[in-house]
N, CA, C and O atoms as a MOPAC input file, in Angstrom:
PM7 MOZYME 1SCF
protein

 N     12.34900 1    45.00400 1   124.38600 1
 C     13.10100 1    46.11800 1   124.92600 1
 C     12.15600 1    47.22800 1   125.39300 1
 O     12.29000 1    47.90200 1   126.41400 1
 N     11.23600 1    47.30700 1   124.53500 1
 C     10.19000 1    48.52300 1   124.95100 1
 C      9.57400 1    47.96200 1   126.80200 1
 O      9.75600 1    48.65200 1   127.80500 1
 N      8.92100 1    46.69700 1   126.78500 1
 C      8.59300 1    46.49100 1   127.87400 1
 C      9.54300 1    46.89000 1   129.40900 1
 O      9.22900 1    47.24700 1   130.54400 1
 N     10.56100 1    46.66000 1   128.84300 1
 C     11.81500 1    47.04800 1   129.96900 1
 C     12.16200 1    47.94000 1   130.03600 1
 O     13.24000 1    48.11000 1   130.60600 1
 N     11.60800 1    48.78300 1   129.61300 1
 C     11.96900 1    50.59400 1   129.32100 1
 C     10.45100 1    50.63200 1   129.87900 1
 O     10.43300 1    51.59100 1   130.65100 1
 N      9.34000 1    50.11500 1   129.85300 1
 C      7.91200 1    50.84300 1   130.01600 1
 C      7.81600 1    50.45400 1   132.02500 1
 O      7.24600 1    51.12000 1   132.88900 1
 N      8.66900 1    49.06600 1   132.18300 1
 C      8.84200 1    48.56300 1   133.66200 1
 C      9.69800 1    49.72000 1   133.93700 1
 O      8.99200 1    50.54300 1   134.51900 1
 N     10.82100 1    50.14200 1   133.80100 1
 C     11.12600 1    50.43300 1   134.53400 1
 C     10.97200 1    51.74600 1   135.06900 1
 O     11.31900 1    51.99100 1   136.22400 1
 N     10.36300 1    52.80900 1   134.14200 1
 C      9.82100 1    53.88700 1   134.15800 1
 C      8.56100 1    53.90200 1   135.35000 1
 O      8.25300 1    54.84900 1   136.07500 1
 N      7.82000 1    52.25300 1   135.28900 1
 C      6.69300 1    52.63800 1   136.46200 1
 C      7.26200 1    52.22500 1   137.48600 1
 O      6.62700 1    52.39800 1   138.52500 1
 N      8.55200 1    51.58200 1   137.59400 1
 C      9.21600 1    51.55000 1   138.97000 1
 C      9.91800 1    52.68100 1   139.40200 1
 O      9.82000 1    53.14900 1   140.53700 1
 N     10.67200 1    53.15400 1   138.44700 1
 C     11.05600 1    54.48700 1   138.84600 1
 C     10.26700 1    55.48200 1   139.82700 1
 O     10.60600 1    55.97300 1   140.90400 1
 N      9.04600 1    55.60700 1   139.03900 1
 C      7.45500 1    56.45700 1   139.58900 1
 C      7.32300 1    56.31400 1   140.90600 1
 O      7.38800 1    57.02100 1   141.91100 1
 N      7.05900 1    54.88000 1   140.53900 1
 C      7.01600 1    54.76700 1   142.20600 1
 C      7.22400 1    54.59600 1   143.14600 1
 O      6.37700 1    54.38700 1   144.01500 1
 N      8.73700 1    54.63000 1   143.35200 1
 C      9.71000 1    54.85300 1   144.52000 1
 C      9.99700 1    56.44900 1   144.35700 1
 O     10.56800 1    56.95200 1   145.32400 1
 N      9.64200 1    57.42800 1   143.13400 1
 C      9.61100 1    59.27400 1   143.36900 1
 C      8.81900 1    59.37100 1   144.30400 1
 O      9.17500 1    59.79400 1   145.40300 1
 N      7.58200 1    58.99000 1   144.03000 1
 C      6.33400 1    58.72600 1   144.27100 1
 C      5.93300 1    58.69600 1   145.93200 1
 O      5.07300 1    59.41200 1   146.44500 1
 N      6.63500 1    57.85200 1   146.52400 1
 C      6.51500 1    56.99000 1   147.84700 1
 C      7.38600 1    57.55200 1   148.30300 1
 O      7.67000 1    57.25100 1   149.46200 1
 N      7.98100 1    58.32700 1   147.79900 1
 C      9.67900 1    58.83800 1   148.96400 1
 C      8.61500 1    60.59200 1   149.54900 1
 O      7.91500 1    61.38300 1   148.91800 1
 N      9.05900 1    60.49100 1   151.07100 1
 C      8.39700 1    61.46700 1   151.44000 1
 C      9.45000 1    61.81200 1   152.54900 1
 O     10.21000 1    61.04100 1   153.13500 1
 N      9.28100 1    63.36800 1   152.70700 1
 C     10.08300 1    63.96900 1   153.46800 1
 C      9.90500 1    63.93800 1   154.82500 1
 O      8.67500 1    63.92600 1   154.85700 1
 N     10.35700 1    63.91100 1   156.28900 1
 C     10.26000 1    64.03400 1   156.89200 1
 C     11.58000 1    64.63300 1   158.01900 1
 O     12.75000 1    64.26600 1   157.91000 1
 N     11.24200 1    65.29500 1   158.73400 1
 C     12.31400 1    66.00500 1   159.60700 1
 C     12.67700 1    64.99700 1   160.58600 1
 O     12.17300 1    63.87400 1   160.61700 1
 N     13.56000 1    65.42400 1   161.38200 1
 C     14.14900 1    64.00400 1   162.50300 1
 C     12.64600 1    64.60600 1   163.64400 1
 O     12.19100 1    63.69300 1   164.33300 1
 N     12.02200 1    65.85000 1   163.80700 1
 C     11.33100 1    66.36600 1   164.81100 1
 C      9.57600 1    65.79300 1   164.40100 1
 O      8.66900 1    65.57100 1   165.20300 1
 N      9.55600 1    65.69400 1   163.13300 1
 C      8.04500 1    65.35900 1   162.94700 1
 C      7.71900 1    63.77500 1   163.08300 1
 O      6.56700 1    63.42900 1   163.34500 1
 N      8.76600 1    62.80200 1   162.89800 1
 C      9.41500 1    61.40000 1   162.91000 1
 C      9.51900 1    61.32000 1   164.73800 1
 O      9.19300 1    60.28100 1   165.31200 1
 N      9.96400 1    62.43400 1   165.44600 1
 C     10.47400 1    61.47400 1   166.70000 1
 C      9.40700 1    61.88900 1   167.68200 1
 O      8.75100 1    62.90300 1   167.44600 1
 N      9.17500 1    61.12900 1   168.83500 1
 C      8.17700 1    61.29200 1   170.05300 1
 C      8.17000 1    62.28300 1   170.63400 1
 O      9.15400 1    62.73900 1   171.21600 1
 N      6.73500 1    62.95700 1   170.57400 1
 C      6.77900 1    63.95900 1   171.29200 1
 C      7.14900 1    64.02300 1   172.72000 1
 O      7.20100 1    62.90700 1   173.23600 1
 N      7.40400 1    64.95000 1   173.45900 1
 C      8.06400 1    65.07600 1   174.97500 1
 C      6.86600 1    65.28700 1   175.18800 1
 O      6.02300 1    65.86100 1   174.49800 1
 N      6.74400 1    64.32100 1   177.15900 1
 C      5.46300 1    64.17900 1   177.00000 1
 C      5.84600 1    65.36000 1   178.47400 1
 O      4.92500 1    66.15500 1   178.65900 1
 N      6.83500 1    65.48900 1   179.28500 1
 C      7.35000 1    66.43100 1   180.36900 1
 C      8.06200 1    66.98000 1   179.88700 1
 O      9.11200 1    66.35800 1   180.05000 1
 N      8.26600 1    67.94200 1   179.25700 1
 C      9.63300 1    68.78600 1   179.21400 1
 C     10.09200 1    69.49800 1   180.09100 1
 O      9.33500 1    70.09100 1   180.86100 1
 N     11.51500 1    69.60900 1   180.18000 1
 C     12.15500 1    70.34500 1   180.86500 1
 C     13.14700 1    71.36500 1   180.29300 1
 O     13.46300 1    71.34000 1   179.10300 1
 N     13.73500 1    72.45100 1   181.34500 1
 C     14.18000 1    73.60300 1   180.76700 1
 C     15.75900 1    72.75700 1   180.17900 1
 O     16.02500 1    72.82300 1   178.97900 1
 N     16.40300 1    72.24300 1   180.83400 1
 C     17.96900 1    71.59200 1   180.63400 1
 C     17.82900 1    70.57800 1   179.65400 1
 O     18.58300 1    70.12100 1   178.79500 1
 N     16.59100 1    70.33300 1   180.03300 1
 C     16.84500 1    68.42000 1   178.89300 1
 C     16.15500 1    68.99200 1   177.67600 1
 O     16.49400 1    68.25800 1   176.74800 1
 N     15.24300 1    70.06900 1   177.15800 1
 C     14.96900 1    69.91400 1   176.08700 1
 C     14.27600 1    71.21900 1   175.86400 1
 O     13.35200 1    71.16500 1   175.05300 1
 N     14.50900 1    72.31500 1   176.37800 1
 C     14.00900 1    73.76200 1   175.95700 1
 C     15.35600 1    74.71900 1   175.21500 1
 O     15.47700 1    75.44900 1   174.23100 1
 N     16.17900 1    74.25600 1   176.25500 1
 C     18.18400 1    74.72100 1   176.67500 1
 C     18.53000 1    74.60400 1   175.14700 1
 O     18.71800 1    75.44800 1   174.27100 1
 N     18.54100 1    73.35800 1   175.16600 1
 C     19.07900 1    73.54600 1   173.45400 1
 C     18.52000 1    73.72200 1   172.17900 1
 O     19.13500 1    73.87400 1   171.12400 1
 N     16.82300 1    73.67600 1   172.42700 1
 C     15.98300 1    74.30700 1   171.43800 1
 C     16.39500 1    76.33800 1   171.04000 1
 O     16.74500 1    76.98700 1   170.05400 1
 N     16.09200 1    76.60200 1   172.39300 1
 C     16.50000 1    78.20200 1   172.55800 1
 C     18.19800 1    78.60600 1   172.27700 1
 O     18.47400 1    79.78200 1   172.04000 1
 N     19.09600 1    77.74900 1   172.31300 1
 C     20.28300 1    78.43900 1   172.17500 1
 C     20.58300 1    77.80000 1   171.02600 1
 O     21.79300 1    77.99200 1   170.90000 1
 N     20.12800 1    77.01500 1   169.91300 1
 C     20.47400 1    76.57600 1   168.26000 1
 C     19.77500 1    77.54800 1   168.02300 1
 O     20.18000 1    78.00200 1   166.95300 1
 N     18.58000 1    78.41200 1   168.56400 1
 C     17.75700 1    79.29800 1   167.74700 1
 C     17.44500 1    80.75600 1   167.90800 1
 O     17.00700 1    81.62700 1   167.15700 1
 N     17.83200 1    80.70600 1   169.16700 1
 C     17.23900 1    82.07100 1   169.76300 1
 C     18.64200 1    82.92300 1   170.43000 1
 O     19.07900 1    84.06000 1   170.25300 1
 N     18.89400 1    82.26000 1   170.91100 1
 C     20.07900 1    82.91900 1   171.43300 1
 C     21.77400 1    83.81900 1   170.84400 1
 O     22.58200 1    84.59200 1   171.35800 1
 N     21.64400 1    83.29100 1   169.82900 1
 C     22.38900 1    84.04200 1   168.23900 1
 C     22.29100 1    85.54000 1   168.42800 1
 O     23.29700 1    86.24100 1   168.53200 1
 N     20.90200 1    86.07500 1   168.47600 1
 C     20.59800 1    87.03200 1   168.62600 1
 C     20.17500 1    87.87000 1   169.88000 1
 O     20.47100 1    89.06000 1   169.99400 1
 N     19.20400 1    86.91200 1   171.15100 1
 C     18.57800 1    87.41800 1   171.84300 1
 C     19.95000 1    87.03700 1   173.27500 1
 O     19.79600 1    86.04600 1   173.98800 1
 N     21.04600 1    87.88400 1   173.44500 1
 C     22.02300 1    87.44700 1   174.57200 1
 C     22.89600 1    88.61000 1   174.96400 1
 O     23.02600 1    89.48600 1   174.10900 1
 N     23.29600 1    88.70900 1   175.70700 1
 C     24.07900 1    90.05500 1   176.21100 1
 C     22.98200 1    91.21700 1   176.01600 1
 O     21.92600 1    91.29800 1   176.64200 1
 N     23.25200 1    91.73300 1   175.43400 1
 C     22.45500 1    93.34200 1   175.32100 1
 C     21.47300 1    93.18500 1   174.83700 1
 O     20.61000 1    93.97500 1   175.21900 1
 N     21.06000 1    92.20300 1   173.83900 1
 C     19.85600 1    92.17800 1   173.18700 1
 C     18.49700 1    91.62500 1   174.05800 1
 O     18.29300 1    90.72600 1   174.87400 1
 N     17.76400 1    92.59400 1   173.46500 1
 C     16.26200 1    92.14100 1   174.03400 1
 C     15.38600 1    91.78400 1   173.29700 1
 O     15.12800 1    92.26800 1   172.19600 1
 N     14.54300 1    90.41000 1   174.13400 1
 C     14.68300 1    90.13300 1   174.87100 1
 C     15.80600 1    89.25700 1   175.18000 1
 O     16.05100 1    88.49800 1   174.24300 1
 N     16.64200 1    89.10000 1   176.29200 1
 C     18.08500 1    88.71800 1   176.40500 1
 C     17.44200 1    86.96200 1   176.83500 1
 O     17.13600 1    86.86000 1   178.02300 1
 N     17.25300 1    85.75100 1   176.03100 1
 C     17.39100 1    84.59000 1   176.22400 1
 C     18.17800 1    83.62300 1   176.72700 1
 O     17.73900 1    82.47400 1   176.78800 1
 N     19.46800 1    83.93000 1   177.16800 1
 C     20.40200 1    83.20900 1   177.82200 1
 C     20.36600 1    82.53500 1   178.90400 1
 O     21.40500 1    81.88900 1   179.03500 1
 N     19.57100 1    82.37800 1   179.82100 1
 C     19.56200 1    82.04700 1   181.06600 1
 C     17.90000 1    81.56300 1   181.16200 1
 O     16.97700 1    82.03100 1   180.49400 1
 N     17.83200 1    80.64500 1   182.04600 1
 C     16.27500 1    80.27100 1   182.38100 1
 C     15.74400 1    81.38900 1   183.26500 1
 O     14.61500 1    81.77000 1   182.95900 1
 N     16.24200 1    81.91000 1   184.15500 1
 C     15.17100 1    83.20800 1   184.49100 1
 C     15.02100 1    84.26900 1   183.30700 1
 O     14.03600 1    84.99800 1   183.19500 1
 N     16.35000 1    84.27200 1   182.24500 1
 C     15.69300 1    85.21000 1   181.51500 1
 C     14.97800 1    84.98300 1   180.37200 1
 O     14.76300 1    85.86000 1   179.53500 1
 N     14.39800 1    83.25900 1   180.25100 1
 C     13.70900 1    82.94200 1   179.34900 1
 C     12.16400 1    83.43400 1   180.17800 1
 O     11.42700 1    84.37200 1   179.87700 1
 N     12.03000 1    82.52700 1   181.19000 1
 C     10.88000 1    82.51300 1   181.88400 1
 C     10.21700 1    83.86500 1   182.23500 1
 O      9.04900 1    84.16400 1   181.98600 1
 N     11.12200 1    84.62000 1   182.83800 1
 C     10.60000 1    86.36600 1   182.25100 1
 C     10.12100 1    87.09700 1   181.40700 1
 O      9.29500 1    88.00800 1   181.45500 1
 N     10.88100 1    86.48900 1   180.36400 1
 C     10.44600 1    87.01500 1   178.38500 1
 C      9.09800 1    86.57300 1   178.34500 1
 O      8.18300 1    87.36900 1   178.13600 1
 N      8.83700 1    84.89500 1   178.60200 1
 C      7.71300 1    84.30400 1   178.19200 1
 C      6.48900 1    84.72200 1   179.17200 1
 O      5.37300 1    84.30700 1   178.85900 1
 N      6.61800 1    85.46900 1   180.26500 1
 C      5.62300 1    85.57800 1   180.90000 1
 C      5.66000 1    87.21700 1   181.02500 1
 O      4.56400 1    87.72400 1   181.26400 1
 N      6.48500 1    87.87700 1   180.92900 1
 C      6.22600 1    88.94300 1   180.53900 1
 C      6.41300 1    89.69000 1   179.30200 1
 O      6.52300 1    90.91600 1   179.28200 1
 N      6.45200 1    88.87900 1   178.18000 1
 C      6.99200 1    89.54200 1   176.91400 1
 C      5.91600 1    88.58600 1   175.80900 1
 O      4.81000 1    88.06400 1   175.95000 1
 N      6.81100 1    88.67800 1   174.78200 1
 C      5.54300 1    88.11000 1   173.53600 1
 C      6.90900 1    86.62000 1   172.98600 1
 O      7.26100 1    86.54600 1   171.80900 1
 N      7.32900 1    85.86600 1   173.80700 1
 C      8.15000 1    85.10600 1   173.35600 1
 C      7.25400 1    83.81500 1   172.45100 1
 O      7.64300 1    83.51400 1   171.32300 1
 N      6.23500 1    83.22900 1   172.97900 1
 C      5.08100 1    81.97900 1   172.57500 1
 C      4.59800 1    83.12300 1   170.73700 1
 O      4.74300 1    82.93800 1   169.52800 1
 N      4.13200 1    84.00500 1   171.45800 1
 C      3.73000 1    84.18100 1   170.20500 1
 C      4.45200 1    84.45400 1   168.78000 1
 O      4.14000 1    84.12100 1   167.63700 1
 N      5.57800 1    85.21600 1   169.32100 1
 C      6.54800 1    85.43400 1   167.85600 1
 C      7.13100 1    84.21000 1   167.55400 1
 O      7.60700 1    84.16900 1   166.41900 1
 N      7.27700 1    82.85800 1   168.44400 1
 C      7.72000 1    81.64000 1   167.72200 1
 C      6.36300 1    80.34600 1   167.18200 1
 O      6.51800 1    79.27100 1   166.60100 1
 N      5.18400 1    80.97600 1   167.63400 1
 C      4.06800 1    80.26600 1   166.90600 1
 C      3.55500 1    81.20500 1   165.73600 1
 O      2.67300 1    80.72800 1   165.02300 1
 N      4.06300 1    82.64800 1   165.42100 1
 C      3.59800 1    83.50600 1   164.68300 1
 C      2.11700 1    84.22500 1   164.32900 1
 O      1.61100 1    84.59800 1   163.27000 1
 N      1.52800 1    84.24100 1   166.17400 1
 C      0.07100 1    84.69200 1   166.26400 1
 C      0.09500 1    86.32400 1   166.37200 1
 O     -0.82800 1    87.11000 1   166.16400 1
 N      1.83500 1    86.65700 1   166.87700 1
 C      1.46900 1    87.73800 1   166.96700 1
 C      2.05500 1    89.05200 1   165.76200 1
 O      2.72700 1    90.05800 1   165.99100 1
 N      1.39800 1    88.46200 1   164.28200 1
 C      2.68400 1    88.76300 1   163.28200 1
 C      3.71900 1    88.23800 1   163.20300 1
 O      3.56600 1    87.05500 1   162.90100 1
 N      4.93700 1    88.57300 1   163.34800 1
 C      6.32100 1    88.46400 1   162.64500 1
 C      6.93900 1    87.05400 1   163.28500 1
 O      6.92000 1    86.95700 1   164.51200 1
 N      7.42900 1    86.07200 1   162.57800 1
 C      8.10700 1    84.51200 1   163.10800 1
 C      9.11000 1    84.97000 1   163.48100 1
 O      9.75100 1    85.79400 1   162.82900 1
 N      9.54900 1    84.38300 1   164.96200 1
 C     10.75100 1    84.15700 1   165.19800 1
 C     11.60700 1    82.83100 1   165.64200 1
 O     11.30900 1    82.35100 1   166.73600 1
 N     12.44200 1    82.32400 1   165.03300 1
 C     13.36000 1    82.83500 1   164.59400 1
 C     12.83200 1    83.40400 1   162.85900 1
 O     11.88100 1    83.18100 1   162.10900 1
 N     14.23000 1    84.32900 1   162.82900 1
 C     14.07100 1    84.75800 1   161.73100 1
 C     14.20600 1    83.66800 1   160.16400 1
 O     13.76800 1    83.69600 1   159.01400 1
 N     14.98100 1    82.88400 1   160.90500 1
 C     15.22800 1    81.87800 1   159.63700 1
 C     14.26100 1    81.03800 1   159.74700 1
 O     14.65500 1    79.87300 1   159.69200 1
 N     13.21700 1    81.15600 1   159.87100 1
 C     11.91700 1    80.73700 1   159.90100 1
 C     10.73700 1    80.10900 1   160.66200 1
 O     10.24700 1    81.11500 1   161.17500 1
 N     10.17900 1    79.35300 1   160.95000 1
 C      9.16100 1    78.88800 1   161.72400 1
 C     10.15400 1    77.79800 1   162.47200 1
 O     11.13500 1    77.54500 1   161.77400 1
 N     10.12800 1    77.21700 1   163.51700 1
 C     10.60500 1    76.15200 1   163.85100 1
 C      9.53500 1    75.08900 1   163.42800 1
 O      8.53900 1    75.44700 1   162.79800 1
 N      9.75400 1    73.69900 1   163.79700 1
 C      8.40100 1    72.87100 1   163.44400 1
 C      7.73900 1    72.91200 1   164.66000 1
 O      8.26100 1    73.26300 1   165.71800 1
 N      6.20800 1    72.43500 1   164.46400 1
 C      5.21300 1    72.82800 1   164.93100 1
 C      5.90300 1    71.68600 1   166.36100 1
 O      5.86900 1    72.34200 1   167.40300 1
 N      6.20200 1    70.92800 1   166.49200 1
 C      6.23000 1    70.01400 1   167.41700 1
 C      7.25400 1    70.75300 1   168.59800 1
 O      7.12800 1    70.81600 1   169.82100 1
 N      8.24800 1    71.24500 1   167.74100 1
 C      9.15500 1    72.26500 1   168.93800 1
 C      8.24400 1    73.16600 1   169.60300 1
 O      8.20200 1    73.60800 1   170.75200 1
 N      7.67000 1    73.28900 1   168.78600 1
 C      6.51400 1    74.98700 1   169.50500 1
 C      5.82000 1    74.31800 1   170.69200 1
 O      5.85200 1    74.70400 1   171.86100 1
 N      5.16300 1    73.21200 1   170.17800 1
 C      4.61200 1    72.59100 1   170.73600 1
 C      5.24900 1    72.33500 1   172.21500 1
 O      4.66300 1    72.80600 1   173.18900 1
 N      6.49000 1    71.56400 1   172.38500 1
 C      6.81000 1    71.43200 1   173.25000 1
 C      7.22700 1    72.34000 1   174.63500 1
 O      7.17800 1    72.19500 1   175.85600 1
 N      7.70800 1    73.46200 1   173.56100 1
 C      8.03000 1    74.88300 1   174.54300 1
 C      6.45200 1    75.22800 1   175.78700 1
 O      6.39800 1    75.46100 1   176.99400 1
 N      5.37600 1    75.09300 1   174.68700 1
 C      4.24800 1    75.39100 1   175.28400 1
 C      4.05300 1    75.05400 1   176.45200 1
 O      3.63000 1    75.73200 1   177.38800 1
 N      4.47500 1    73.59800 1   176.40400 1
 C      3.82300 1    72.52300 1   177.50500 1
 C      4.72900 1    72.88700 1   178.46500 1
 O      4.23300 1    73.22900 1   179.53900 1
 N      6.13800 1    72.90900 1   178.35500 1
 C      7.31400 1    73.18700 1   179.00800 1
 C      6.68000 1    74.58200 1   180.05500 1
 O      7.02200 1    74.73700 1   181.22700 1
 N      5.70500 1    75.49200 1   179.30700 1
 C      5.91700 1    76.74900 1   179.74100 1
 C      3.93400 1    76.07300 1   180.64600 1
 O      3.82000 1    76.35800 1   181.83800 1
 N      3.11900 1    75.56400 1   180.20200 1
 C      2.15200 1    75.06400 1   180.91700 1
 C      2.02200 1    74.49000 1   181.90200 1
 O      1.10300 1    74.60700 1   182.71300 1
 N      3.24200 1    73.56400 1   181.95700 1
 C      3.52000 1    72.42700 1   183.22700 1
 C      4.57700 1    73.32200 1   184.43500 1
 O      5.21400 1    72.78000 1   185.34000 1
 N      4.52400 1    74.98700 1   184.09300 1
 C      5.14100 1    75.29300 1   185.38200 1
 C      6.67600 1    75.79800 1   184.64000 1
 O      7.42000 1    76.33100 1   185.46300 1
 N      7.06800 1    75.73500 1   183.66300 1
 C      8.59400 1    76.01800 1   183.88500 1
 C      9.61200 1    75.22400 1   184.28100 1
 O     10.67800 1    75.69000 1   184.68400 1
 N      9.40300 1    74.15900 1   184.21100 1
 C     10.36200 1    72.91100 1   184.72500 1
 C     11.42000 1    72.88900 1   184.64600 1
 O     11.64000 1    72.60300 1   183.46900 1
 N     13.26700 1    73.13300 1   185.67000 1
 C     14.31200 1    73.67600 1   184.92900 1
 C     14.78600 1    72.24700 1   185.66200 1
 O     14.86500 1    72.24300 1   186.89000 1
 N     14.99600 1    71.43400 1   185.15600 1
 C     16.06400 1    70.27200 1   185.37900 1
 C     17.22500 1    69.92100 1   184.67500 1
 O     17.90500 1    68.96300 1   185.04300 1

């Protein structure tokens, strides 16, 4: 009985052990083109847009008024957090979203 109590304790272990977290964003392929409709659109309005729409500034709702913010405002940096304070407020997005915005905003602004 002890042996079957001592097995199953190191099986237990090591399926705690081996179980590892991962997000659906750190798991799935990075975008290797992004675009503003297929994959910025709904990054910015699950996250940004709550707050930044109608009156608020910077007002995020619209692709000219993203592309404005980001080239004339501090939008890259408050969501990579270089320039102080993270935004969104509910915390960092993952690095791979950031990531993608970047490229999105490198390759020109792409609004398809």
């Amino acid at each position: 009985m002890k042996k079957i109590k001592i097995f199953l304790m190191i099986i237990g272990t090591v399926f705690i052990v081996s179980c590892e977290s991962n997000s659906y964003d750190q798991i799935s392929v990075p975008v290797t083109n992004p675009t503003y409709v297929a994959n910025v659109k709904p990054v910015i309005t699950a996250n940004c847009t709550g707050c930044h729409s109608g009156g608020q500034s910077p007002n995020l709702a619209t692709y000219d008024q993203l592309k404005t913010a980001i080239v004339d405002g501090n939008v890259i940096c408050k969501i990579d957090g270089s320039c102080g304070s993270i935004m969104p407020t509910s915390g960092k997005m993952p690095q791979g979203t950031i990531d993608m915005i970047k490229l999105w905003t490198a390759n020109g602004f792409v609004n398809q």
